[in-house]
VEXVEXSE-626292 format. One record per residue: residue number from 1; residue in three letters; x, y, z of N, C-alpha, C, CB in turn. Coordinates in Angstrom, 3 decimals. Glycine has a CB too. Example, Ala and Ser with C-alpha at 12.3 -4.5 7.8 and 13.67 -1.06 7.14 Angstrom:
# VEXVEXSE-626292
<1,'ALA',<13.190,-5.690,7.800>,<12.300,-4.500,7.800>,<13.200,-3.300,7.800>,<11.308,-4.473,9.046>>
<2,'SER',<12.850,-2.250,7.080>,<13.670,-1.060,7.140>,<12.900,0.030,7.870>,<14.084,-0.598,5.725>>
***
This chain:
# VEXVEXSE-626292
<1,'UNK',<-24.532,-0.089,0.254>,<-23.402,-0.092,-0.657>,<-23.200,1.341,-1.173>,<-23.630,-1.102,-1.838>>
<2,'UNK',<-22.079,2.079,-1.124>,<-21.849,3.280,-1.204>,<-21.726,3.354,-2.745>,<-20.709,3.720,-0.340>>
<3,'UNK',<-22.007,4.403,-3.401>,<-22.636,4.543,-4.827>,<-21.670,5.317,-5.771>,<-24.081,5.354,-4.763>>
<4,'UNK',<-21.124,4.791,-6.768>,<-20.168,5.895,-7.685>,<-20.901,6.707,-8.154>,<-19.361,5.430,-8.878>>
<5,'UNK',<-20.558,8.206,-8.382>,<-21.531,8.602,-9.409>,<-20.584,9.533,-10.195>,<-22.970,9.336,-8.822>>
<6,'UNK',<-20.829,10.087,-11.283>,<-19.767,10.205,-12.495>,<-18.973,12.069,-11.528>,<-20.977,10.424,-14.805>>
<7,'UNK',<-20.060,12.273,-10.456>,<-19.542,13.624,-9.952>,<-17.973,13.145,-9.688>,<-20.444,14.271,-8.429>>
<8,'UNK',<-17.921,12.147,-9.046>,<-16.522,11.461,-8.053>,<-15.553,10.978,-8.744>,<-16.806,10.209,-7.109>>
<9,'UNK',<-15.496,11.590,-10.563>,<-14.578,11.505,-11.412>,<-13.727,12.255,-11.072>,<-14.871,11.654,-12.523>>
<10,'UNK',<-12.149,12.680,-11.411>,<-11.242,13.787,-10.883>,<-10.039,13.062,-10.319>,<-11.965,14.735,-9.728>>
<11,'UNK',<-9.301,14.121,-9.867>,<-8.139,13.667,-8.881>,<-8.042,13.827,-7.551>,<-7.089,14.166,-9.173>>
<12,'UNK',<-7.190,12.658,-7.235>,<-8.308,12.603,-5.260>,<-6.389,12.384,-4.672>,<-10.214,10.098,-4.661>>
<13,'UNK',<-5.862,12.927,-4.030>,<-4.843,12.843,-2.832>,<-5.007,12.129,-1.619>,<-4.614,14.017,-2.376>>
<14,'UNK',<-4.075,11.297,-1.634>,<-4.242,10.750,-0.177>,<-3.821,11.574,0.534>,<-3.637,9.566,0.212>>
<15,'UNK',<-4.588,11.367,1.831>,<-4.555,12.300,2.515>,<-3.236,11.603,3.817>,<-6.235,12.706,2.930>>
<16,'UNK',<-2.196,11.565,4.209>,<-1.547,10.723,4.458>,<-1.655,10.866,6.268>,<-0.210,10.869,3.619>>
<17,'UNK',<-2.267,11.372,7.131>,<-2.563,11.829,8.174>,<-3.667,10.788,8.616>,<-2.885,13.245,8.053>>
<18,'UNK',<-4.145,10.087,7.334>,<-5.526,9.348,7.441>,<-5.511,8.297,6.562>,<-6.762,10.201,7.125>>
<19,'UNK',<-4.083,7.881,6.433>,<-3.863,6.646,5.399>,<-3.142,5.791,6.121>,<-3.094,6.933,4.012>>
<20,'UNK',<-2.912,4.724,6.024>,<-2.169,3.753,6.593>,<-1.593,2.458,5.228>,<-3.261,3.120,7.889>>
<21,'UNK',<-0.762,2.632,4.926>,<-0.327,1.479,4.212>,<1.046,0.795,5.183>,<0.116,2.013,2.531>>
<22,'UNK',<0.449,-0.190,5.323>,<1.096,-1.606,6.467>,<1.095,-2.652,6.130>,<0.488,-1.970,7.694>>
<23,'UNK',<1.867,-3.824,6.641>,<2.570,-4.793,6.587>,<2.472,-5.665,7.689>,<3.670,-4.423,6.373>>
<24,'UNK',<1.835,-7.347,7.399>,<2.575,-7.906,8.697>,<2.961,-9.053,7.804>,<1.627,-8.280,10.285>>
<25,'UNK',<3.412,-9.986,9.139>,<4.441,-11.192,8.818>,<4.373,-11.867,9.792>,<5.874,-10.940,8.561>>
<26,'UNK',<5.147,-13.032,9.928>,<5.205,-13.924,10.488>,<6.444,-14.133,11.161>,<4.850,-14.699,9.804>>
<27,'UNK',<6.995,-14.088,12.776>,<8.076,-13.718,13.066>,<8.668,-15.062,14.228>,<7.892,-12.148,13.577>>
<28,'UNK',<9.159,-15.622,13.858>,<9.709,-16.796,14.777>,<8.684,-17.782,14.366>,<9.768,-16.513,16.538>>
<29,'UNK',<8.033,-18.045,13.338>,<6.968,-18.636,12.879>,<6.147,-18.869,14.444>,<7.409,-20.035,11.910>>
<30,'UNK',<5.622,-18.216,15.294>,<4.604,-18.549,16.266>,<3.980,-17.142,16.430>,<5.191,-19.243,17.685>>
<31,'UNK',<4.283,-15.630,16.380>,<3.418,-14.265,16.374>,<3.615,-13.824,14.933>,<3.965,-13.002,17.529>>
<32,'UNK',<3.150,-12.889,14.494>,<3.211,-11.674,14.167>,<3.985,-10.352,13.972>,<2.713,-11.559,14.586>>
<33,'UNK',<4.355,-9.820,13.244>,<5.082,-8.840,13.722>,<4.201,-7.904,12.831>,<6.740,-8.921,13.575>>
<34,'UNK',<4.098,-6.530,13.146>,<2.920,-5.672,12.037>,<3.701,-4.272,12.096>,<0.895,-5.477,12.728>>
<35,'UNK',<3.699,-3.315,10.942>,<4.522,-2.469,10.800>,<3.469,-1.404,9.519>,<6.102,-3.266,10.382>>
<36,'UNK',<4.339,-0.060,9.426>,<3.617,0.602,8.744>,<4.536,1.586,8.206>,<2.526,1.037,9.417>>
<37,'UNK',<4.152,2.269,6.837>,<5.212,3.799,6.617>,<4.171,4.224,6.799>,<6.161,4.417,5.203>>
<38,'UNK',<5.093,6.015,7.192>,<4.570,6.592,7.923>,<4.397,8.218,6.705>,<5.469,6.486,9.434>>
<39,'UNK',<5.453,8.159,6.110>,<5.723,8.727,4.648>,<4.842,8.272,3.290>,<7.189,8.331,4.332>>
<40,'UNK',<3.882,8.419,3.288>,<3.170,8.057,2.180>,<2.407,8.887,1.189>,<2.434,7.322,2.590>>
<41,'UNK',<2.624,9.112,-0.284>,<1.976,10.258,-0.661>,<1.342,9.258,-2.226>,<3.216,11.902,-0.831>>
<42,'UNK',<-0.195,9.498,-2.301>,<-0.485,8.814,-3.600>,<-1.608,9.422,-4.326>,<-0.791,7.370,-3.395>>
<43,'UNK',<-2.056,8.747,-5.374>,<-3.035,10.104,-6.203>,<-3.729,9.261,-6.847>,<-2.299,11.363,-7.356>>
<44,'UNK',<-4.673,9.947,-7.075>,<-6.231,8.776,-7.936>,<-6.901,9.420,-8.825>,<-7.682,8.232,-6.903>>
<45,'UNK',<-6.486,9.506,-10.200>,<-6.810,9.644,-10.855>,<-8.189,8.713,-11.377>,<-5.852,9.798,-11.231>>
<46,'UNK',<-9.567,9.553,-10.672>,<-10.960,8.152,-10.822>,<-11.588,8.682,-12.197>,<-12.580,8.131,-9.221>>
<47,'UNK',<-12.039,7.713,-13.384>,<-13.193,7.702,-14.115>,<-14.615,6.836,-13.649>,<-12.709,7.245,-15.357>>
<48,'UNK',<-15.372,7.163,-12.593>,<-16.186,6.391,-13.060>,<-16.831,5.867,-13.431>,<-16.325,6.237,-13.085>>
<49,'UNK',<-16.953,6.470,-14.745>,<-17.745,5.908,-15.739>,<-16.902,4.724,-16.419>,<-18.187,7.030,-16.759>>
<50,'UNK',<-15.892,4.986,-16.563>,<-15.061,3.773,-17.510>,<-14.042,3.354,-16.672>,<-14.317,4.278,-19.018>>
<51,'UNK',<-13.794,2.850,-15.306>,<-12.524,2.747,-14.464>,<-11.023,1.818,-15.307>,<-13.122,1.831,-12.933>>
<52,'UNK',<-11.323,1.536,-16.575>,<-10.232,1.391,-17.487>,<-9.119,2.925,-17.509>,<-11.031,1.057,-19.062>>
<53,'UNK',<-10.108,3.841,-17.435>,<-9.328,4.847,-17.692>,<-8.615,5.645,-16.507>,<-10.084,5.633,-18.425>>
<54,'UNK',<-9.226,5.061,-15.137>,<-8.734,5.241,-13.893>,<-7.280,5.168,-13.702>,<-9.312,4.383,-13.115>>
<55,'UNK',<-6.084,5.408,-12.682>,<-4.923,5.337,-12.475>,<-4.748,5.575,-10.757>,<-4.257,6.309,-13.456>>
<56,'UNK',<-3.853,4.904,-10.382>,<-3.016,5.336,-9.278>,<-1.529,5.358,-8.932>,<-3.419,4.781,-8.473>>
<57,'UNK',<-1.141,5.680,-8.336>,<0.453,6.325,-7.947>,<0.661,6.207,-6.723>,<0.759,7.845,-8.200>>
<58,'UNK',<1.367,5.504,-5.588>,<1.664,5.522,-4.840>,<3.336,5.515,-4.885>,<0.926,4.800,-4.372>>
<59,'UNK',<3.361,6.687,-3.384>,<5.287,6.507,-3.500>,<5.369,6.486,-1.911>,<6.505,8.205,-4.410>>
<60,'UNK',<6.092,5.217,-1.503>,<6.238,5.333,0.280>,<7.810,5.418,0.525>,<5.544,3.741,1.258>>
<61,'UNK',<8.110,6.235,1.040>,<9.476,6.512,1.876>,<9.504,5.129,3.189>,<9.352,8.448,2.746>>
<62,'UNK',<10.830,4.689,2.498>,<11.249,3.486,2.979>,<11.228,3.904,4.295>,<12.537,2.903,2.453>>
<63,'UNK',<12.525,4.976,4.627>,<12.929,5.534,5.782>,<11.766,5.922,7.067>,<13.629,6.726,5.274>>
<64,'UNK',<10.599,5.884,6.696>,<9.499,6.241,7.695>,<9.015,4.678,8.361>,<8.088,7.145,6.799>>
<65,'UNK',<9.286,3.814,7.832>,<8.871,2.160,8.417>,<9.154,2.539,9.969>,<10.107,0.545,7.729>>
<66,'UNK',<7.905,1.863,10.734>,<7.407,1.992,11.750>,<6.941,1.036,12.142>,<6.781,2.745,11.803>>
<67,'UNK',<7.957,-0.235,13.169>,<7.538,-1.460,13.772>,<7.494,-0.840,15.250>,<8.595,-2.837,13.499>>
<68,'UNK',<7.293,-0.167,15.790>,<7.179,0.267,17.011>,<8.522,-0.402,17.768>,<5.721,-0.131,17.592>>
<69,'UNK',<9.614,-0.708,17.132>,<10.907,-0.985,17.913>,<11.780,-0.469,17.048>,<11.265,-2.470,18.295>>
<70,'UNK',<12.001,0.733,17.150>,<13.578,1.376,16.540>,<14.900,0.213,16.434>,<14.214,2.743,17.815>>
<71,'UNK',<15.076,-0.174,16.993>,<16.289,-1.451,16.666>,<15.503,-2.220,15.259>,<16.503,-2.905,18.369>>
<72,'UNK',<14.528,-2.538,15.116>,<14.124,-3.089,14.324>,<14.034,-2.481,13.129>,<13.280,-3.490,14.692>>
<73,'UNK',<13.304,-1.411,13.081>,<13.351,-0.695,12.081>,<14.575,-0.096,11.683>,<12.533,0.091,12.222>>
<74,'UNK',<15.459,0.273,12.047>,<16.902,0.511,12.081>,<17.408,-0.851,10.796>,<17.599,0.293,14.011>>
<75,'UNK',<17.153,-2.105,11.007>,<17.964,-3.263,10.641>,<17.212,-3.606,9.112>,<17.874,-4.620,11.929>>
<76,'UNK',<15.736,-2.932,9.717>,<14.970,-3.104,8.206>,<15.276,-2.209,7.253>,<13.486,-2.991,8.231>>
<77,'UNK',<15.749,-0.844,7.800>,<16.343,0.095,6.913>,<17.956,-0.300,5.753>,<16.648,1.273,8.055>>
<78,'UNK',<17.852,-1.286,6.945>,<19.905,-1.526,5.925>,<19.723,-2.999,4.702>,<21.873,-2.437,7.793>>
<79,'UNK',<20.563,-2.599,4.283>,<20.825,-3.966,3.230>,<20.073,-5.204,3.367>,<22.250,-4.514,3.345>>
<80,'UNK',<20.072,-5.684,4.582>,<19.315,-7.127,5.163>,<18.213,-6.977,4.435>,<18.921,-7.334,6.881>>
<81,'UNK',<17.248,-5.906,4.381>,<16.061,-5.828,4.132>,<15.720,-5.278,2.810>,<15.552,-5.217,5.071>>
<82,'UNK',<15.451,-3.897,3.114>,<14.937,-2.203,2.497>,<16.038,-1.954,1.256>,<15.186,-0.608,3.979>>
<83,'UNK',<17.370,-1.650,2.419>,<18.335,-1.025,1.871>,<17.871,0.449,1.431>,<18.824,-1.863,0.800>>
<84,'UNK',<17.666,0.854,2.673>,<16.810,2.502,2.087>,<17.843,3.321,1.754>,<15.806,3.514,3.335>>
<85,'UNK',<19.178,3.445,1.872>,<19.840,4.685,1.535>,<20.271,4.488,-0.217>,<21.288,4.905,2.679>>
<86,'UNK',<20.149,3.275,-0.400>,<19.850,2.711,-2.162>,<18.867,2.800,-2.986>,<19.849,1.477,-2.379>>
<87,'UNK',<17.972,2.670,-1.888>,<16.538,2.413,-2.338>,<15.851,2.822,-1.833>,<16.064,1.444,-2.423>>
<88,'UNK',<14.870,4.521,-1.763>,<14.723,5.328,-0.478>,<13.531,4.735,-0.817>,<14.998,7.029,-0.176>>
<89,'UNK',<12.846,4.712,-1.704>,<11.446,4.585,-2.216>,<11.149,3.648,-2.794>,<11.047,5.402,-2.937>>
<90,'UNK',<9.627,3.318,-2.402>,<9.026,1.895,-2.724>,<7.714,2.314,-3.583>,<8.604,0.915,-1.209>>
<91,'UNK',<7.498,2.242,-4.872>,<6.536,2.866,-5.547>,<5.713,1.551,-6.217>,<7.195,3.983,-6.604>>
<92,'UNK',<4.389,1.996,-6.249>,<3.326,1.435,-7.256>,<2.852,2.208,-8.457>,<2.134,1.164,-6.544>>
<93,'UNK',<2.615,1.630,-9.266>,<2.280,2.729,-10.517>,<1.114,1.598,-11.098>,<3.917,3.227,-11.881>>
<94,'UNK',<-0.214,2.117,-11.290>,<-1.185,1.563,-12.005>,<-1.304,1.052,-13.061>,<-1.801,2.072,-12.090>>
<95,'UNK',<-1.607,0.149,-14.241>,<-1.678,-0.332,-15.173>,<-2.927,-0.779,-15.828>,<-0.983,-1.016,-15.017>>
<96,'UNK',<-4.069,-1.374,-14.741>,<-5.491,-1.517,-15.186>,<-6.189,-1.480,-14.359>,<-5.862,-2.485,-15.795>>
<97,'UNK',<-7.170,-0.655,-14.172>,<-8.249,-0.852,-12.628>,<-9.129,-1.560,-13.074>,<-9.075,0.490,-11.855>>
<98,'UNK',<-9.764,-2.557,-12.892>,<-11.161,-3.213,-12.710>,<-11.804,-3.272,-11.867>,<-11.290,-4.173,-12.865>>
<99,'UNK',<-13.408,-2.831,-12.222>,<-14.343,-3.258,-11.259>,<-14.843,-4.342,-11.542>,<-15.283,-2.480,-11.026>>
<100,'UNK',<-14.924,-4.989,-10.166>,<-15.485,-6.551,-10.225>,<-16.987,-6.733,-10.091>,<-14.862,-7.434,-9.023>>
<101,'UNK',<-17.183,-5.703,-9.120>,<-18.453,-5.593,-8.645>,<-19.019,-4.069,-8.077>,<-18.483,-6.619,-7.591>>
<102,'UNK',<-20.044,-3.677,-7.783>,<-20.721,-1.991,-7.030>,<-19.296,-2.109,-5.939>,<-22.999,-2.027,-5.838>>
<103,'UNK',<-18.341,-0.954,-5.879>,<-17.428,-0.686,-4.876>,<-16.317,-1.864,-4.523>,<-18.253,-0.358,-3.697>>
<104,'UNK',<-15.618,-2.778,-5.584>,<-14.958,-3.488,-5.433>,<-13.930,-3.403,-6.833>,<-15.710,-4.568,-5.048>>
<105,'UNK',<-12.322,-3.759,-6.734>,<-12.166,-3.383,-8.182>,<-10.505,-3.983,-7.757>,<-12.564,-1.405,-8.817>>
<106,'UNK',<-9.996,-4.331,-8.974>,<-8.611,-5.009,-8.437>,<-7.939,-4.125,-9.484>,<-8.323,-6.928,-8.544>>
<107,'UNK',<-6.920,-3.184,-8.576>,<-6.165,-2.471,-9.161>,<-4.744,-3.497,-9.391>,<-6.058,-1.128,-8.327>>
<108,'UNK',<-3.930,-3.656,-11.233>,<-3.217,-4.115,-11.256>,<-2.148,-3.051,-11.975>,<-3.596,-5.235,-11.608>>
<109,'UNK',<-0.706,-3.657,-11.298>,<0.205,-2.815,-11.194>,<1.647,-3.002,-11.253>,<-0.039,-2.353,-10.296>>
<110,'UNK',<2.349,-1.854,-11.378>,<3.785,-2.344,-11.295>,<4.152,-2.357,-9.147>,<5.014,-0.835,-12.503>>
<111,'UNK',<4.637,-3.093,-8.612>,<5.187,-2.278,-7.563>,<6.756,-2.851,-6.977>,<4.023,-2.278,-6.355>>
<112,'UNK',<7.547,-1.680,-6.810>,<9.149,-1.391,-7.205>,<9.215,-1.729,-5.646>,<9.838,0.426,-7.946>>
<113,'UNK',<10.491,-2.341,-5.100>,<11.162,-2.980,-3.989>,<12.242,-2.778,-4.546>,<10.884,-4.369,-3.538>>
<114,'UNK',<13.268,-2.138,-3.460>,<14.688,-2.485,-3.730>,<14.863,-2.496,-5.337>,<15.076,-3.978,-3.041>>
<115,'UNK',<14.288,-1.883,-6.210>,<14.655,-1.390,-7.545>,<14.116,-2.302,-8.217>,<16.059,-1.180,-7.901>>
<116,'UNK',<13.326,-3.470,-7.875>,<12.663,-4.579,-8.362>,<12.039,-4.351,-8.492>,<12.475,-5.460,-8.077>>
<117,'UNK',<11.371,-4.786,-9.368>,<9.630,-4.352,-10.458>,<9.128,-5.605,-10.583>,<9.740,-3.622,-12.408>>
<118,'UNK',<7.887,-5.600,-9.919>,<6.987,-6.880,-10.203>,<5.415,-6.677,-10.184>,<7.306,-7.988,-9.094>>
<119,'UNK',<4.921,-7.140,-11.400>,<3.786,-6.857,-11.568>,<2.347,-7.231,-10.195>,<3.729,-7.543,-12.890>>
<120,'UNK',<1.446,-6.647,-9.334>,<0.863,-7.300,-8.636>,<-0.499,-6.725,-8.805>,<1.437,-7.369,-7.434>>
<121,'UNK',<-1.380,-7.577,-8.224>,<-3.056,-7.492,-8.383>,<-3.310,-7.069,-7.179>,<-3.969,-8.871,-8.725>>
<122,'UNK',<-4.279,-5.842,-6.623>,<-4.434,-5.585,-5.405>,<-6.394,-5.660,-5.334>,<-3.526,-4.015,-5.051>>
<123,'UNK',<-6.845,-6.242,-4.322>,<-7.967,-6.065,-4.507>,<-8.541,-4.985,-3.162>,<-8.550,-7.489,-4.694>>
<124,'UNK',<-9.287,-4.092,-3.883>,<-9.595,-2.609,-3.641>,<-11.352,-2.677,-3.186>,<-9.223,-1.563,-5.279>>
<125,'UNK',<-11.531,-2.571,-2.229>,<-13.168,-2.250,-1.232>,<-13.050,-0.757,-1.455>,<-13.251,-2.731,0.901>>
<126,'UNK',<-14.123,-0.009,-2.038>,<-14.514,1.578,-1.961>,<-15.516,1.562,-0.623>,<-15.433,2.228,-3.570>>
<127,'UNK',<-15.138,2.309,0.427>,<-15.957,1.985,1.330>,<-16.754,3.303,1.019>,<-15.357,1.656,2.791>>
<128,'UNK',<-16.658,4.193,0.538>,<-18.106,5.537,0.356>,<-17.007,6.701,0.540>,<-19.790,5.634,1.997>>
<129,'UNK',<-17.818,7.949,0.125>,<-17.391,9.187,0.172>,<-18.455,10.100,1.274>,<-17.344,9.700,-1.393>>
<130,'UNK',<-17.493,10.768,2.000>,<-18.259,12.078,3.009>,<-17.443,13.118,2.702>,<-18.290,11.917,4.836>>
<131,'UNK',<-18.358,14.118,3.509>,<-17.877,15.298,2.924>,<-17.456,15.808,4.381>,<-19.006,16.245,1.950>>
<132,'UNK',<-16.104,16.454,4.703>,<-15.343,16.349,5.970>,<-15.954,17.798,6.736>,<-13.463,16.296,5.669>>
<133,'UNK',<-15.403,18.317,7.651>,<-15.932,19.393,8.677>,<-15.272,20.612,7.709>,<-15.253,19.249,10.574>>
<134,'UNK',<-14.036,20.259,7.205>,<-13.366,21.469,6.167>,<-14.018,21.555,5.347>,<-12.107,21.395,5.529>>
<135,'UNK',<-15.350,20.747,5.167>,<-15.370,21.352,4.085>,<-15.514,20.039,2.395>,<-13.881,22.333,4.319>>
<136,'UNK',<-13.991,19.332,2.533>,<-13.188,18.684,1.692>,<-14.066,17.204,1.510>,<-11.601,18.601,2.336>>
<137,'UNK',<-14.378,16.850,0.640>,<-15.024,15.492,-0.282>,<-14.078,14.171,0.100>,<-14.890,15.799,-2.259>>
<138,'UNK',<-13.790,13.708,0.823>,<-13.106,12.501,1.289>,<-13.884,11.398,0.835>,<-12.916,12.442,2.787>>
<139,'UNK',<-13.017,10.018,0.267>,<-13.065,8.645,0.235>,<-12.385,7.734,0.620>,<-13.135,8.359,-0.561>>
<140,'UNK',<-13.141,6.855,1.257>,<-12.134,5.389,1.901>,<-12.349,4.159,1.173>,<-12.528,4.874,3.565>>
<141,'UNK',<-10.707,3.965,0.932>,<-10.364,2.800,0.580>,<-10.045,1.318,1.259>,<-9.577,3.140,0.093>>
<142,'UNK',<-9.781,-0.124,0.988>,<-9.430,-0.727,1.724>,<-8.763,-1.583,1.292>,<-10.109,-0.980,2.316>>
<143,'UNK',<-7.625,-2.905,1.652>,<-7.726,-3.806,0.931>,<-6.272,-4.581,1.701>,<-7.840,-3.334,-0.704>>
<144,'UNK',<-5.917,-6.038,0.963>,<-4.706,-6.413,1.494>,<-4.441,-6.944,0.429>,<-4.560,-7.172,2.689>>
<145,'UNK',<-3.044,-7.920,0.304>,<-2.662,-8.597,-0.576>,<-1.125,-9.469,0.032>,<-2.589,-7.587,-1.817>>
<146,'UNK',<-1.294,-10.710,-0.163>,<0.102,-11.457,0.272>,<0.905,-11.369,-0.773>,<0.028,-12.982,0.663>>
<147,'UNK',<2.286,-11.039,-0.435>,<3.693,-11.021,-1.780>,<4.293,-11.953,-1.137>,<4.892,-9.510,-2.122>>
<148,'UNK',<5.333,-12.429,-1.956>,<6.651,-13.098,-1.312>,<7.718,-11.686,-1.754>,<7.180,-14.982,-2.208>>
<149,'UNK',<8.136,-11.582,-0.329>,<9.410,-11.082,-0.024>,<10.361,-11.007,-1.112>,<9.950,-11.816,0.959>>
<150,'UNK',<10.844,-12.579,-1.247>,<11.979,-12.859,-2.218>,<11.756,-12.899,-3.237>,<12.600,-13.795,-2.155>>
<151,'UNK',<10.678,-12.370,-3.744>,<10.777,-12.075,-5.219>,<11.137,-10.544,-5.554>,<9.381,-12.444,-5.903>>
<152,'UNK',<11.119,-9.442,-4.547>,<11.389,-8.238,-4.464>,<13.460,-8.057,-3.934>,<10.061,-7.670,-3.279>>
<153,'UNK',<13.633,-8.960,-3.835>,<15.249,-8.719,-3.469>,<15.381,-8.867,-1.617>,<15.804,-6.785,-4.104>>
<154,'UNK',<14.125,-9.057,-1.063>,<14.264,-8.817,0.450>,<14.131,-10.435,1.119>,<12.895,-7.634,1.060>>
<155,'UNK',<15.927,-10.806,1.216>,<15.885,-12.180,0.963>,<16.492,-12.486,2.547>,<16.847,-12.744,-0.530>>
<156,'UNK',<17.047,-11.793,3.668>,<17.827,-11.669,4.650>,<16.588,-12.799,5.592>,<18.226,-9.850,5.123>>
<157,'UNK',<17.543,-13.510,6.332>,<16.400,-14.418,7.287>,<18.086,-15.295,8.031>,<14.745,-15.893,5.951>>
<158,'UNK',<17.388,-15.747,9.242>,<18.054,-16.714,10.299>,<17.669,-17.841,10.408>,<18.009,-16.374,11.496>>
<159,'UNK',<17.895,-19.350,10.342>,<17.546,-20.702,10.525>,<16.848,-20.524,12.428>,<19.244,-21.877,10.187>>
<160,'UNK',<15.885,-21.205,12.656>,<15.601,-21.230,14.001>,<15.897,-22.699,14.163>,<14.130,-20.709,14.429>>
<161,'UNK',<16.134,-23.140,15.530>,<16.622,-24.419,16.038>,<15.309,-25.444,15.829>,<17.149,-24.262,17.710>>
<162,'UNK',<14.606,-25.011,15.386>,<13.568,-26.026,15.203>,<13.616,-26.561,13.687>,<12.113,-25.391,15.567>>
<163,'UNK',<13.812,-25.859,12.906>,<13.904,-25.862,11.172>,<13.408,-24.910,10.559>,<13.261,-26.912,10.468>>
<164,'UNK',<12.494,-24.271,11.230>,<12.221,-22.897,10.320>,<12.863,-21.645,10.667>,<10.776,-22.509,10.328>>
<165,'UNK',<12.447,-20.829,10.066>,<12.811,-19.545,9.883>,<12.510,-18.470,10.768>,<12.404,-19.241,8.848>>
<166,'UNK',<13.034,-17.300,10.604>,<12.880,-16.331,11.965>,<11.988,-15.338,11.197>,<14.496,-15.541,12.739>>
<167,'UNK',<11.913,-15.054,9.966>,<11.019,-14.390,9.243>,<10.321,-15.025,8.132>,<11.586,-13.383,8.831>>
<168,'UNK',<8.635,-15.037,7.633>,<8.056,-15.579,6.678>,<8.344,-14.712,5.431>,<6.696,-15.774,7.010>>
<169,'UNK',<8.528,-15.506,4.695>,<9.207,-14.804,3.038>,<7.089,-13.850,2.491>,<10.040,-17.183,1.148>>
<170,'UNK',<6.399,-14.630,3.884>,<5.338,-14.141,3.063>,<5.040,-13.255,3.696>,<4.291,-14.877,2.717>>
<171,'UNK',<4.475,-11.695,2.717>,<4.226,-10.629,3.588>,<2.708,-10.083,3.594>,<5.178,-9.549,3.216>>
<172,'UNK',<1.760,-9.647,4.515>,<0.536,-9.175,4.027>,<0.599,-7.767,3.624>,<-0.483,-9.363,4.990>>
<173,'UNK',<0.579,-7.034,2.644>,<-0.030,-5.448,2.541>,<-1.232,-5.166,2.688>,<0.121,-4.825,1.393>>
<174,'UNK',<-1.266,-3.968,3.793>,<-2.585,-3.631,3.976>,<-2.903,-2.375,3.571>,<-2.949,-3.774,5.204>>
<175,'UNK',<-3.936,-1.999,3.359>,<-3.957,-0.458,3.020>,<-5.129,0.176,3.444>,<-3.842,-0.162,1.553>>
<176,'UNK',<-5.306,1.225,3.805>,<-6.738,1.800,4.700>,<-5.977,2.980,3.874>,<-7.071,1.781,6.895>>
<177,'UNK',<-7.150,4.066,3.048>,<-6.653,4.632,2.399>,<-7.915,6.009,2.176>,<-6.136,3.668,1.337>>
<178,'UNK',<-7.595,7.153,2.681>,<-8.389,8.425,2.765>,<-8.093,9.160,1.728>,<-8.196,9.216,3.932>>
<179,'UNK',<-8.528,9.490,1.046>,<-8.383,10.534,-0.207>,<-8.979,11.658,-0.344>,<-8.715,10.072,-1.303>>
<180,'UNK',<-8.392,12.906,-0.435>,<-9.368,13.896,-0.612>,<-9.504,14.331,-1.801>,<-9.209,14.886,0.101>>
<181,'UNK',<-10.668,14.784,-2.827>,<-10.701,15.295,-3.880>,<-10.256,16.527,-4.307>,<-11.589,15.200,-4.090>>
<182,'UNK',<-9.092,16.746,-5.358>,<-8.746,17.877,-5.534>,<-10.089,19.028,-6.378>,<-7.387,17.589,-6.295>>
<183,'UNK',<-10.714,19.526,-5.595>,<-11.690,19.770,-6.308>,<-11.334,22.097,-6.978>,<-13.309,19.181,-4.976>>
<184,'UNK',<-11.587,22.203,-8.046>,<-11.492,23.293,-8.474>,<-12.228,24.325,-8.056>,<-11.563,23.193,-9.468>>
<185,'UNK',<-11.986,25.528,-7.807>,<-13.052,26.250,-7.532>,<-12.898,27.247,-6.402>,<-14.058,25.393,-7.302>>
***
């Protein structure tokens, strides 16, 4: 179990080259469909001695969504979905970190859709800190969380001939998350 220690207090950058915050769903209710931005910039403000006093910031550029089919992402960009030229950005802003347990902690938060604000609980795995070939103090994060869609404004869907739907209102967020420490000096 990888170990906090009060050194790994500070402000840590994602490093976005080595972050992945993604998405899947449920598409014709029988696969999958899995997607990712590619634009992601966020910041971690860690105490850990008191992770009450901890914070994070994430801001993802709508416009970088990446389903590996440009037609798709194209359709997720417009009104149906995103509506990115309204709404370029999809932000989280921190409110309380808890640790639950050694390297586990449910960050709760605001996070903005389509100009919609809804409070959500994310639960957060610290997988350990190394120290990179540059040099630079890196940490990995992990975690997922299911939303409904339609509570964020992203309400667009097709009836399928069977009775359901062509998209699940339910979405997974995933996050694999590299941080480097802004360290002084």
């Amino acid at each position: 179990m990888p170990e906090l220690t009060p050194d790994l207090s500070g402000e840590w950058r994602f490093d976005p080259d080595h972050t992945r915050i993604g998405f899947s769903t449920r598409h014709a209710m029988v696969t999958k469909v899995r997607g990712a931005f590619n634009d992601v910039e966020g910041i971690i403000n860690a105490d850990v001695e008191n992770p009450l006093n901890s914070s994070v910031q994430v801001t993802i550029k709508v416009a970088s969504i990446d389903t590996r089919s440009a037609q798709r992402d194209e359709h997720l960009r417009t009104n149906d979905f995103f509506d990115a030229p309204s709404y370029p950005e999809i932000t989280f802003v921190s409110t309380r970190i808890d640790q639950i347990e050694e390297g586990n902690f449910i960050v709760s938060g605001n996070l903005t859709i389509r100009g919609i604000t809804q409070e959500v609980s994310l639960p957060i795995e610290f997988l350990g800190v190394e120290r990179d070939p540059a040099g630079q103090l890196r940490a990995g994060f992990e975690g997922s969380r299911r939303i409904d869609r339609q509570q964020f404004g992203v309400k667009w869907n097709t009836a399928l001939d069977s009775g359901g739907m062509l998209v699940s209102d339910k979405i997974t967020l995933e996050f694999e998350v590299s941080a480097v420490k802004v360290e002084k000096g």
